[in-house]
ZAFILO-796410 format. One record per residue (C-alpha): residue number from 1; residue in one letter; z, x, y. Coordinates in Angstrom, 3 decimals. Layout:
% ZAFILO-796410
NUM;A;Z;X;Y $
...
This chain:
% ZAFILO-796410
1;X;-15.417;15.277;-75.412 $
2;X;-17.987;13.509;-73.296 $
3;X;-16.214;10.987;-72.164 $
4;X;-13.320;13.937;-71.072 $
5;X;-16.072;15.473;-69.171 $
6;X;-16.842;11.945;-67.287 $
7;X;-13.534;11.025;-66.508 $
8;X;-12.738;14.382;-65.333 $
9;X;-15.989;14.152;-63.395 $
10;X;-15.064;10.847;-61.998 $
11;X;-11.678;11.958;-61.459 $
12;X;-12.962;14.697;-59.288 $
13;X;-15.482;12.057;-57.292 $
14;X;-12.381;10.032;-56.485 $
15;X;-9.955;12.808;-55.303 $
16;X;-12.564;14.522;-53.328 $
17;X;-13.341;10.596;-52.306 $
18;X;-9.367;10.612;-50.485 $
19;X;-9.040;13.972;-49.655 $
20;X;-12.029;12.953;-47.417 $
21;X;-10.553;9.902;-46.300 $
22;X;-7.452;11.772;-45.425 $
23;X;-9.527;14.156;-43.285 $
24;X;-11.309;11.260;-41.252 $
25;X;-8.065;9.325;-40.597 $
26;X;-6.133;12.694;-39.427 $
27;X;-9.371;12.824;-37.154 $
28;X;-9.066;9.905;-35.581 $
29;X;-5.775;9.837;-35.730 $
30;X;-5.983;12.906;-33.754 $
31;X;-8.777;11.322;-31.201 $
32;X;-7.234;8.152;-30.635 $
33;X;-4.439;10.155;-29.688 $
34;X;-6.190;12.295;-27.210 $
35;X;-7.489;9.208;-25.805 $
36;X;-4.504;7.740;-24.828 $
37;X;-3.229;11.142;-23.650 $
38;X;-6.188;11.313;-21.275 $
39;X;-5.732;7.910;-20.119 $
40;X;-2.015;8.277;-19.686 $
41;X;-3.159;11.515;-17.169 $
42;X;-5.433;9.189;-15.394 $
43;X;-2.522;6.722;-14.597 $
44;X;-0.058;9.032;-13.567 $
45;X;-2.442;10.733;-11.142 $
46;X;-3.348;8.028;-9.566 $
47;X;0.320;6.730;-9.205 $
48;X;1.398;10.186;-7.938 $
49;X;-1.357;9.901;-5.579 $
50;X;-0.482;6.533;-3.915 $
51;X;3.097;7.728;-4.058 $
52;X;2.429;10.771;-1.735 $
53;X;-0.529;9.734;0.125 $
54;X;2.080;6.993;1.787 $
55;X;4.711;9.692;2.480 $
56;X;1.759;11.607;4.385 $
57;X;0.522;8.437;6.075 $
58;X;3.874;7.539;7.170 $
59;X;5.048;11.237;8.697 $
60;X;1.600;10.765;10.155 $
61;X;2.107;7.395;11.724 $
62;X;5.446;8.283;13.189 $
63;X;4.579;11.790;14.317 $
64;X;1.549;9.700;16.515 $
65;X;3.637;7.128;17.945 $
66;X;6.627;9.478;18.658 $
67;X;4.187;12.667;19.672 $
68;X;4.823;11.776;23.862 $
69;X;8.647;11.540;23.642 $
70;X;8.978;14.749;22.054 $
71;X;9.690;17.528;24.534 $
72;X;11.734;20.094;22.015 $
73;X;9.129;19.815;18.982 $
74;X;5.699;19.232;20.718 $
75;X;4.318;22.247;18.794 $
76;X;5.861;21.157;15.540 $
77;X;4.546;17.746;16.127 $
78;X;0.893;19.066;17.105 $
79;X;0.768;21.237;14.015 $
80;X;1.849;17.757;11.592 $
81;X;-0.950;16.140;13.795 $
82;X;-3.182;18.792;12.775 $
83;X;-2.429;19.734;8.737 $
84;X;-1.180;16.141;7.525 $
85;X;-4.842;14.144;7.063 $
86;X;-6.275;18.162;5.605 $
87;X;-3.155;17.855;3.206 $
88;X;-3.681;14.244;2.351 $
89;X;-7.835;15.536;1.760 $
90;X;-7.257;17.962;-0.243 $
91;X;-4.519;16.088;-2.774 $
92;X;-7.128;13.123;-2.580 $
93;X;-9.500;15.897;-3.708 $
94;X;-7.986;17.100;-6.474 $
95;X;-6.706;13.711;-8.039 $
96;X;-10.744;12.915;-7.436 $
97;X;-11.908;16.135;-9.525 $
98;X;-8.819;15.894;-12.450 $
99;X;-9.491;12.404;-13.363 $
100;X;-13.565;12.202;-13.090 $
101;X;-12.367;15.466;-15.636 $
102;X;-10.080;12.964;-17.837 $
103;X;-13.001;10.451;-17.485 $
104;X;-15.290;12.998;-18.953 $
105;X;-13.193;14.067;-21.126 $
106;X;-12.358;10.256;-22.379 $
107;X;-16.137;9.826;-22.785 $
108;X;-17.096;12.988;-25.050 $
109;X;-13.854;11.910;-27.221 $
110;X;-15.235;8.019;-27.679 $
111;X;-18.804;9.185;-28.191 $
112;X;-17.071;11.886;-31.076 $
113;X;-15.061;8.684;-32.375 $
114;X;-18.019;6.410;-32.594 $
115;X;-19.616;8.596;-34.193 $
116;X;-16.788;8.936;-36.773 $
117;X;-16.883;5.321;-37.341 $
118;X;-20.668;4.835;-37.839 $
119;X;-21.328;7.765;-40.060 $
120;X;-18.094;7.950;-42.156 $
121;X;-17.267;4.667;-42.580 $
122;X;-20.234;2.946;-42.304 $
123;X;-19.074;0.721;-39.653 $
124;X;-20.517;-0.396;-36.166 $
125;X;-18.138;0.538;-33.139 $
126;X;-15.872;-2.389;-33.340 $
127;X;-15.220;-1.532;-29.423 $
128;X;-17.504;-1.103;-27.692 $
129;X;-16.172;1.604;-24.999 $
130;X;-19.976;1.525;-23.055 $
131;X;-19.523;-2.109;-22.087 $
132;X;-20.040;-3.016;-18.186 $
133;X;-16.137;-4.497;-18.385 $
134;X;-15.153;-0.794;-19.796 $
135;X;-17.287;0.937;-17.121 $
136;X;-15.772;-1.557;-14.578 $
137;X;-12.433;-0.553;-15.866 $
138;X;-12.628;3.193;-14.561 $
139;X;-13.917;1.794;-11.271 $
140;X;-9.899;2.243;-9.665 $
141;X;-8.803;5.098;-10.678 $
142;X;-11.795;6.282;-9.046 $
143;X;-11.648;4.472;-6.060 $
144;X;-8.345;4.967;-5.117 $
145;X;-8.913;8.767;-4.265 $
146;X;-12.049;7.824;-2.695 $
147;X;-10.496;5.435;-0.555 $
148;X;-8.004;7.815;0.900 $
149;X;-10.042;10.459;0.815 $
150;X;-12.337;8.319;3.511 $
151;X;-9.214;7.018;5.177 $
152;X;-8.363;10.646;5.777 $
153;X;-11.489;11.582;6.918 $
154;X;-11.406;8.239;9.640 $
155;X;-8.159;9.611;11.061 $
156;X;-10.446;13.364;11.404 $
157;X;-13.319;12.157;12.610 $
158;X;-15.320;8.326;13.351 $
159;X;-18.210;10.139;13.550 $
160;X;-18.583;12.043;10.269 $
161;X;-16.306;9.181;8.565 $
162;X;-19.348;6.738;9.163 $
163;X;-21.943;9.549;8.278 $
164;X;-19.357;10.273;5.378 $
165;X;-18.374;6.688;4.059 $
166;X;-21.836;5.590;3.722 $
167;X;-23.489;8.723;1.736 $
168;X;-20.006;7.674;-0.611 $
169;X;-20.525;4.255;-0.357 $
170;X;-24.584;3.964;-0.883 $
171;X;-24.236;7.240;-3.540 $
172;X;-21.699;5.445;-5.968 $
173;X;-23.298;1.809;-5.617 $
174;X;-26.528;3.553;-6.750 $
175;X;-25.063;5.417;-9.700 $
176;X;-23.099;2.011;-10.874 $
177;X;-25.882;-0.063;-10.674 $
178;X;-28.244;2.995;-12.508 $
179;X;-25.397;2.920;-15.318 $
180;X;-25.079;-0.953;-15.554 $
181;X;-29.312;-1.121;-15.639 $
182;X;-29.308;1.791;-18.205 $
183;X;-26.580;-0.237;-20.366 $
184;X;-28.296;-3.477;-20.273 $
185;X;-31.603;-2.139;-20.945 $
186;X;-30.540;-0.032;-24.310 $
187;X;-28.702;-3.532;-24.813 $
188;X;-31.068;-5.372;-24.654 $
189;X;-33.581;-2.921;-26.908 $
190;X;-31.185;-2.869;-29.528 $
191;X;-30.687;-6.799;-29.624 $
192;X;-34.914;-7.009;-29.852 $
193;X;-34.861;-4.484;-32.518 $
194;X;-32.479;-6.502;-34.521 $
195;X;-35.098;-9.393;-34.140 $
């Protein structure tokens, strides 16, 4: 009767020991697919970007170099003049804001994973997604809509393009540098710990 009692209690261990396993690997399952998902977002914004951005650029160009000759569309052609760098802006813009979104969302879905990994399985991060070459990694999809975003701006204005380019340019060298110091310092704790 004892012995039932054990191997039914043992039994029980081991079945709630799967069904638990089961869960974790449906959750990551279900995180390393909303991983890729966000990262597959991130590339095709950034393609559809490029892809329209040099449409806009192009009607721009030839409206410019064509804009004396034309005598029947001279209204038409100031108005392409005027709306094409606000229209290349603005879808600059909002590439800029949905994949710094994906980005963050990326990052709150690694930290949840990692966490999965250490606690659950008992496991270091294998990968480890806050390396510089990682960080370094997001670097185009960001600066692509940056960069036409301040090409747009250059065709508006020179003088708020300069003003512009370096606030950009001196604001995101800070904040990589502040994120590559804050790495390499926690690195660099946690290797003197383990010492």
């Amino acid at each position: 009767m004892a012995s039932e009692l054990e191997f039914e209690a043992r039994l029980a261990q081991i079945e709630n020991r799967m069904a638990a396993q089961s869960l974790l690997k449906e959750r990551l399952t279900r995180l390393d697919g909303q991983i890729r998902y966000e990262a597959d977002l991130i590339a095709q914004r950034v393609t559809y970007l490029a892809a329209s951005e040099s449409f806009l650029f192009s009607a721009y160009a030839i409206t410019l170099v064509n804009f004396d000759n034309v005598k029947t569309f001279k209204r038409q052609a100031e108005f392409l003049v005027e709306i094409l760098p606000w229209v290349g802006l603005s879808l600059a813009l909002g590439v800029l804001l949905g994949v710094s979104a994906a980005v963050f969302v990326t990052y709150k879905m690694k930290t949840e994973r990692a966490k999965c990994d250490v606690e659950s399985l008992k496991i270091d991060n294998v990968v480890d997604w806050k390396s510089v070459p990682n960080f370094l990694g997001l670097i185009p999809p960001v600066l692509v809509p940056v960069a036409f975003i301040t090409a747009w701006l250059y065709v508006r204005s020179a003088e708020a393009f300069y003003l512009i380019t370096f606030s950009i340019a001196f604001l995101t060298i800070a904040l990589g540098l502040a994120s590559v110091f804050k790495y390499l310092a926690k690195d660099v704790r946690k290797h003197s710990t383990k010492n």
